[in-house]
N, C-alpha and C positions, 0 to 999 in steps of 0.2 A: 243661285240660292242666296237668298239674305239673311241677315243677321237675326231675324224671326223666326226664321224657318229654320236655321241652321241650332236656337236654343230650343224650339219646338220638338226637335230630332234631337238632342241631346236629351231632354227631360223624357221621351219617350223611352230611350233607350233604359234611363236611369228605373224608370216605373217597372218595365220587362224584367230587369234586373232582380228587382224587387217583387217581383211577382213571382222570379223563378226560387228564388231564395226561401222564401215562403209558401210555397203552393198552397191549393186547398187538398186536405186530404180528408179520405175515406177509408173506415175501415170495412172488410170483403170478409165475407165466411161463403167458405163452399159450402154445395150442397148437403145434407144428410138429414141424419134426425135429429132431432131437440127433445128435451124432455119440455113436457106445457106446466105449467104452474095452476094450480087450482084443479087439480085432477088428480084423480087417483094415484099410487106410483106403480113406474111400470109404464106407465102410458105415454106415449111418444108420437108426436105429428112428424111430420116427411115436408122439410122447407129444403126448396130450390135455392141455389147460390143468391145472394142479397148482400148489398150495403149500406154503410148511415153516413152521412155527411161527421164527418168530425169538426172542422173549423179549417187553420191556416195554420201549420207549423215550420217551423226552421226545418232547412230538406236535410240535415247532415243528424237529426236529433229526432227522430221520429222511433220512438219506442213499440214494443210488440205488447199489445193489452190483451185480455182476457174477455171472450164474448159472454154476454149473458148466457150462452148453451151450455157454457163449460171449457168449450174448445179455443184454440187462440183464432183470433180474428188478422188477419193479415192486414195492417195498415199500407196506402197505398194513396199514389196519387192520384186525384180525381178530373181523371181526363179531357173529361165531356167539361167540367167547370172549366179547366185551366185553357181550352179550346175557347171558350166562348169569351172568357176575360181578353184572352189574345185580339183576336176577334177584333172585339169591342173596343181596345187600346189600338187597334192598326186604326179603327175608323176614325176613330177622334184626330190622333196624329196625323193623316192623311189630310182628313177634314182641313186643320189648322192649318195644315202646311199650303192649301189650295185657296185656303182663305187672305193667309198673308203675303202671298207671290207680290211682285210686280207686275202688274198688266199695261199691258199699254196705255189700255184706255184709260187709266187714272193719273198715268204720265200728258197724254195728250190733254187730256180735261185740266188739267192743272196751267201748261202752256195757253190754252185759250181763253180759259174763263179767267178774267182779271178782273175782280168789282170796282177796283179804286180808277181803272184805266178809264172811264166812262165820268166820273162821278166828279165835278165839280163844283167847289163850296167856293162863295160870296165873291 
């Protein structure tokens, strides 16, 4: 491992880091009923568990908020997102890291192509 690959693998780590520290969250309402707005009162629809993307917040500081229905909405982290950023961070750092190797063959090319070895002036 070279000195590319070896900062390529540190900045990845650092970004992971970062990413756990802030995750993406969502907040989760179980199922039941909701009162619907613009309806008589009294009147209640029957919604299945659902959540809404909230943003990226600090993991030690994520507060309990109040759903539109009434009831608390249980803030959580969102899985399925924080999955696919992973993901997506493994391929790049992999990517980089396969791109800056040493191969041979750029060691060898280097030994045999000389342009100046051929080339003489006046």
């Amino acid at each position: 491992m070279n000195g590319r690959q070896k900062c390529i693998l540190i900045l990845g780590l650092v970004i992971f880091m970062a990413m756990a520290l802030f995750p993406p969250v969502e907040r989760a309402w179980p199922g039941g009923a909701v009162g619907t707005t613009g309806t008589p009162e009294g009147s209640f629809k029957a919604v299945g568990p659902h959540s809404e993307f909230i943003g990226y917040r600090y993991y030690y500081s994520v507060p309990e908020l109040r759903s539109p229905g009434g009831g608390l909405g249980d803030l959580q982290i969102a899985k399925d997102v924080f999955f696919i950023q992973f993901i997506c961070l493994a391929i790049v750092v992999l990517g980089l890291m396969r791109t800056f190797r040493n191969s041979k063959l750029s060691l060898l090319r280097g030994r045999l192509y000389q342009p100046n070895q051929y080339l003489t002036y006046g």
